[in-house]
C-alpha positions in Angstrom: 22.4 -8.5 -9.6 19.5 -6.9 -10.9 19.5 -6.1 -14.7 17.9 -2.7 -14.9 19.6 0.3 -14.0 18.0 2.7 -11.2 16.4 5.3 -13.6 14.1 1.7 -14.3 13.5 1.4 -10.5 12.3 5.0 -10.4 10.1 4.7 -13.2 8.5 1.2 -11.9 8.1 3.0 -8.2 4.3 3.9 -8.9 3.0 0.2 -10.5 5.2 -1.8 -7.7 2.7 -1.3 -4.7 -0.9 -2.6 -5.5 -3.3 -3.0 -2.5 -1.0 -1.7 0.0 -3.1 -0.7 3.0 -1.9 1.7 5.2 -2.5 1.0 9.0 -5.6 2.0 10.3 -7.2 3.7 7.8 -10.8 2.0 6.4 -9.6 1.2 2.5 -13.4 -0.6 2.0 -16.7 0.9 0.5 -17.5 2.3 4.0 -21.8 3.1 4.3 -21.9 6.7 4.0 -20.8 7.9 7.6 -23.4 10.3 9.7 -22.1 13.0 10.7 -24.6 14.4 13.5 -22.9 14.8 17.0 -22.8 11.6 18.5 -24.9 11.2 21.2 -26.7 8.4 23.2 -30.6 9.3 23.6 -29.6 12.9 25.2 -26.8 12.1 26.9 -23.6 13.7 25.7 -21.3 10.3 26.2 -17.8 10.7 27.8 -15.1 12.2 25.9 -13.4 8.7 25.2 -16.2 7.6 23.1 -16.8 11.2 21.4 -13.4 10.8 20.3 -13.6 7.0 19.5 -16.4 8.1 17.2 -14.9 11.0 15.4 -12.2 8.6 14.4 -14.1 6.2 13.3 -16.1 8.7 11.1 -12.8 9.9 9.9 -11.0 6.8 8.8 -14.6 5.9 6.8 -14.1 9.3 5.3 -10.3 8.9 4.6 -11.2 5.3 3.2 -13.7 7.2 0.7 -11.2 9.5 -0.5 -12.6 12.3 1.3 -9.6 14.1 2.8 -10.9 16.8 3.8 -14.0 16.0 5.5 -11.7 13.2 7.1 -9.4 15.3 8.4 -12.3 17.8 9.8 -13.2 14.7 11.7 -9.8 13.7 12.9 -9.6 17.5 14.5 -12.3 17.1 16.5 -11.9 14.0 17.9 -8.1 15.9 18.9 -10.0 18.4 20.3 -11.5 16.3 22.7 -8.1 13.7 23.4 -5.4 15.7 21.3 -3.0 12.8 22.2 -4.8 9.9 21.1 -2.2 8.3 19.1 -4.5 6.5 16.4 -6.0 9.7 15.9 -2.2 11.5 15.3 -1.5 8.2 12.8 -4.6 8.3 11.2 -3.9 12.4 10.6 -0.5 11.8 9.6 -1.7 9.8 6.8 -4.3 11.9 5.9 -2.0 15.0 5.8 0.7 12.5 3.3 -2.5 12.1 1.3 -3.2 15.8 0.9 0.5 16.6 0.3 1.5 18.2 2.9 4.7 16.3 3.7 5.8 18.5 7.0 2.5 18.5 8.9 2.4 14.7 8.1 5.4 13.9 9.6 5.3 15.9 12.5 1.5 13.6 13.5 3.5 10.5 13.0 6.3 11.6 15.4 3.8 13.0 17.7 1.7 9.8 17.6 5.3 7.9 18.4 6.0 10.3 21.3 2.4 9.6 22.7 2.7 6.1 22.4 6.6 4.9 21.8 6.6 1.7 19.6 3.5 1.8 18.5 2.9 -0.9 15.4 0.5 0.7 13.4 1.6 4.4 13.6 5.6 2.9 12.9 4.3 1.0 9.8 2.9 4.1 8.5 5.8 6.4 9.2 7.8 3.6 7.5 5.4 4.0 4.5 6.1 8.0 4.9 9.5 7.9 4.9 9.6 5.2 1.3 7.1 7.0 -0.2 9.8 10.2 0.3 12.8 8.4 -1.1 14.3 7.7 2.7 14.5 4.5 2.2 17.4 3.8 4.9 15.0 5.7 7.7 12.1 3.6 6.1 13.1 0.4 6.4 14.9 1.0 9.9 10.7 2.1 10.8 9.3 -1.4 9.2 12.7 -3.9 10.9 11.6 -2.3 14.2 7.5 -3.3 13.7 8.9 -6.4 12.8 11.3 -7.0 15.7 8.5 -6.8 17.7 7.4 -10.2 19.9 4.3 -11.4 18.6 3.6 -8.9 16.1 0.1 -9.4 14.2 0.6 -7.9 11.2 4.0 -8.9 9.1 2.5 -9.7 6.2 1.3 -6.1 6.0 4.7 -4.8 7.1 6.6 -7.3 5.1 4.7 -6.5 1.6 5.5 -2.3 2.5 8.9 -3.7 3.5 9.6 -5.3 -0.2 7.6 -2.6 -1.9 10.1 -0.2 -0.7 13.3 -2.2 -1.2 11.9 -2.7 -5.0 11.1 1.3 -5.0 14.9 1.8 -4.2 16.4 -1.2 -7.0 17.1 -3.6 -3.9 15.8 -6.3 -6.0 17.2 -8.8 -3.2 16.1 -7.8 -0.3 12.5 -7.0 -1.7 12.6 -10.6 -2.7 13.6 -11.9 0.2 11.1 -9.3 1.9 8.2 -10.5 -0.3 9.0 -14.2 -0.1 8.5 -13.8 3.7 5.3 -12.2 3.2 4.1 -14.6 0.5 4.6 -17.6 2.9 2.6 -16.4 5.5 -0.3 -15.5 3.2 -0.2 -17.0 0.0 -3.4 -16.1 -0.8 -2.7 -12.2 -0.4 -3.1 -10.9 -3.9 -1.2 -7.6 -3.4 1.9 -9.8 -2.5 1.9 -12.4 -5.6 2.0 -9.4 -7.7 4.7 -7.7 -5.9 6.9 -10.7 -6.0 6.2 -11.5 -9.4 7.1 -8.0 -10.3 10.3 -8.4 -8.8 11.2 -11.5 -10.1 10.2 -10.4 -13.6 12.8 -7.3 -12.7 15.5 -9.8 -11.4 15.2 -12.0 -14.9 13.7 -14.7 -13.1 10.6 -14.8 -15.8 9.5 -18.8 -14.7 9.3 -17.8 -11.0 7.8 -14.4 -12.0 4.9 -16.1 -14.3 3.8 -18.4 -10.9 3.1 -16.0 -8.6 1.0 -13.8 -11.3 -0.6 -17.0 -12.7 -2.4 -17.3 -9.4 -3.5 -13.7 -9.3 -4.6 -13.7 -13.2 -6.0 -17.3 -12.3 -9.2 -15.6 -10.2 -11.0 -13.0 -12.5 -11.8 -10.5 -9.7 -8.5 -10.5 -8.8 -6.8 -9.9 -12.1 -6.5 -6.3 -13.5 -5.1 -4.1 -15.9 -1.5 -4.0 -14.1 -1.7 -7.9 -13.5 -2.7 -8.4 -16.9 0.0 -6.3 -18.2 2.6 -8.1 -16.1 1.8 -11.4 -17.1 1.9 -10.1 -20.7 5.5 -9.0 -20.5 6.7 -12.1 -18.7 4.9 -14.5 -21.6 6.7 -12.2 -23.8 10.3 -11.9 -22.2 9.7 -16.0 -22.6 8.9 -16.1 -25.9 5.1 -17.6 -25.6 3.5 -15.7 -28.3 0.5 -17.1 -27.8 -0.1 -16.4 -24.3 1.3 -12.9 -24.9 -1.3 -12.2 -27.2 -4.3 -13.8 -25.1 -3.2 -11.5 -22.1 -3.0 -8.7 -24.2 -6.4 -9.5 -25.7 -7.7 -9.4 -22.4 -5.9 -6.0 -21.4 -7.4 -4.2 -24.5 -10.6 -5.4 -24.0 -11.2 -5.0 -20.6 -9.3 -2.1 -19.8 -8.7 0.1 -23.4 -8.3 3.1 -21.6 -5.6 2.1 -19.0 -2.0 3.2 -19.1 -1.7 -0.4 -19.3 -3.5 -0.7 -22.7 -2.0 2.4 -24.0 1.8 1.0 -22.9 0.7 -1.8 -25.1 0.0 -0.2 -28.0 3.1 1.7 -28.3 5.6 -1.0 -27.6 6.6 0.2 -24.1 7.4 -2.9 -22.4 10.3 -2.1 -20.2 8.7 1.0 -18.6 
């Protein structure tokens, strides 16, 4: 049983994913994308490659935080193959991005028309839905990815999976969600913390401090919402010492966090 109530779920719903990477969308420090029409010496190349281009342009745009230019970009590479299905994922998550919730869905189911099954658009359309509070619809999206024969990506799926069960209070199942992700990349950052979050929810404070250890354990790894967790697990255990060395670190490398200010005013079951 979990011990918090689901007004605690809601409230933890925004720290509980970290590094969650949508599908196809560039999430690195893309080079500055050039935007001139792309050509080979003067050829205009065929419209496969025109689009190819444009949504390659876009999802370096999208990875920069630049919705709108990246969704210029995602336009015209529609206007030259308007079903392309990465292009109707990779605008479906753009248009979540910017808000608008309708439009979004509609490119995901249109992506999903184009091309039935499809892994990548699926997973993010799973990620739609949870980030919605349809969690049922969500997690039917990310069980068929991962019924799929020889799928690549579970770990990916998996990690959105459990992020979502936790999002909803299914302590469980996100466990069970994120243990399965965890043993097929332990050295995945985003699902230590995850798990160790959930654990720490569940009660299950030795597990939890394991799985965060190993984050905290490689300094460009660690940050202010690993920091913080570990702190609240060494507290919850009554290690006063390492509570106050993690929350030495937290004020000191990241005093203007919500982390830090959490900290300072005593909120530790927020």
């Amino acid at each position: 049983m979990s011990r918090l109530s689901r007004p605690v779920a809601a409230r933890v719903a925004n720290a509980i994913v970290m590094l969650l990477l949508a599908g196809c969308a560039s999430q690195g420090s893309a080079p500055p994308p050039d935007r001139r029409d792309p050509r080979q010496g003067t050829e205009q190349p065929d419209p496969d490659r025109r689009a190819r281009v444009r949504l390659e342009l876009a999802s370096a745009y999208f990875g920069r935080g630049q919705t709108a230019t990246a969704l210029d970009e995602v336009k015209q590479a529609l206007s030259v193959k308007p079903d392309m299905p990465e292009a109707l994922n990779l605008r479906g998550l753009i248009l979540a991005a910017m808000g608008d919730r309708k439009a979004a869905e509609e490119s995901f189911l249109r992506a999903l028309q184009v091309k039935p099954g499809d892994p990548d658009s699926t997973h993010n359309y799973g990620w739609f839905l949870c980030q919605n509070g349809r969690y049922p619809e969500a997690d039917a999206q990310f069980q068929a990815v991962l019924g799929q024969p020889q799928y690549p990506d579970a770990v990916r799926t998996l990690l959105a999976q459990g992020a979502c069960q936790a999002r909803a209070g299914r302590w469980q199942e996100a466990e069970r969600s994120l243990s399965r992700s965890y043993e097929l990349d332990p050295a995945n950052p985003a699902t230590a913390y995850n798990l160790s979050d959930v654990l720490y929810r569940r009660g299950e404070y030795e597990r939890a401090r394991f799985y965060i250890r190993r984050v905290n354990a490689q300094p460009e790894l660690s940050n202010a919402q690993t920091l913080w967790l570990a702190a609240r697990i060494e507290r919850r255990m009554g290690n006063s010492p390492g509570f106050d060395d993690l929350a030495r670190q937290l004020r000191d490398r990241y005093p203007q966090s919500p982390e830090a200010l959490a900290l300072e005013r005593g909120r530790f079951d927020d």
